[in-house]
C-alpha positions, 0 to 999 in steps of 0.5 A: 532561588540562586541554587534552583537556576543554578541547578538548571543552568547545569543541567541545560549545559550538560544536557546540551553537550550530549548527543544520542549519536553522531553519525546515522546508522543508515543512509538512503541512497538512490531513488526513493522509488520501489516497483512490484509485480504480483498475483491477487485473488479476490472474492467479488462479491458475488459468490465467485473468485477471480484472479489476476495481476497486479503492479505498483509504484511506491513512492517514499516522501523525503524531507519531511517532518520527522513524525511523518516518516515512512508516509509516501504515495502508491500508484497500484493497477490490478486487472481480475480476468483469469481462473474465474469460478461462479455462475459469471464467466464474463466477469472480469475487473479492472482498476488503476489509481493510487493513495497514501501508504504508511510504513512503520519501519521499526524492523531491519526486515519486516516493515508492516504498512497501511494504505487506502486506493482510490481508484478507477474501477472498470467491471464487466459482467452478464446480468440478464439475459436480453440485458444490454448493462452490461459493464459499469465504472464506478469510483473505487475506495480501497483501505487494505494492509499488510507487509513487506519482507527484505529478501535480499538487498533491494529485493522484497517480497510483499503480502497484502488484503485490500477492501474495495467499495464500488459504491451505488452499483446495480440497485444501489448496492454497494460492491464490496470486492475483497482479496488478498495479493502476493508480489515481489518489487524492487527497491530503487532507494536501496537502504544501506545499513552501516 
């Protein structure tokens, strides 16, 4: 029993004296902020595609619990008003909110993420002719994906789809807009690797 705490104690000791590393390899400097710009282009659910601009703000959460790392905070508007197709020239879309995103920052480079949008989802749109419904808000839910690409020092380039659902809309049918978007932003807490 002596030479099993013995053993033990040892091994604490020396497992107490090693340290995996001593300086980090990377330090965070600046804002934890990044601000894109891009283009999406959607089907809308209604047999047609719209385009349009969207712009974000992401926000990375510092101090928190390690397994937690690469969770942070977007805010995202995208406005659907040009090179529209279909049978709706009047249809146009537009929606502002924000969610959590998750970053696996795994890679020097490439960092995949998830996040889900809840947003403010205004729509315009000719249903009948004589019909005065005409336009419609409604709370948008909006899981999507993709990935980021280091250009160049503060510099990313950004790939995404995203899946809106604008529930209960005209008959009770849900709404369900889907796209794909491209942009550039720009990282105020810029990574400087050692």
């Amino acid at each position: 029993m002596r030479l099993k705490l013995a053993l033990i104690g040892l091994f604490l000791s020396a497992a107490s004296a090693a340290y995996p590393q001593i300086a980090p390899s990377a330090t965070q400097g600046g804002f934890p902020l990044s601000v894109g710009f891009g283009y999406s282009n959607f089907y809308t659910d209604w047999s047609r595609y719209e385009s349009g601009l969207t712009t974000w703000l992401d926000w990375d959460l510092d101090h928190i619990p390690r397994r937690l790392e690469g969770l942070g905070l977007e805010a995202q508007a995208r406005d659907l008003y040009f090179d529209r197709t279909g049978d709706n020239p009047n249809l146009s879309e537009y929606t502002l909110g924000g969610g959590p995103v998750y970053r696996w920052r795994h890679y020097r480079r490439f960092q995949p993420y998830g996040k889900v949008v809840f947003s403010l989802g205004h729509i315009t749109f000719n249903n009948k002719p004589g019909d005065y419904y005409t336009h419609d808000t409604r709370t948008v839910t909006a899981p999507g994906g993709g990935a980021s690409y280091r250009m160049w020092r503060n510099v990313w380039v950004r790939g995404e789809y995203e899946y809106q659902m604008w529930p209960d809309f005209l008959h009770h049918h849900t709404f369900n807009p889907k796209g794909l978007s491209v942009g550039v932003s720009y990282d105020l807490g810029h990574l400087h690797t050692r």
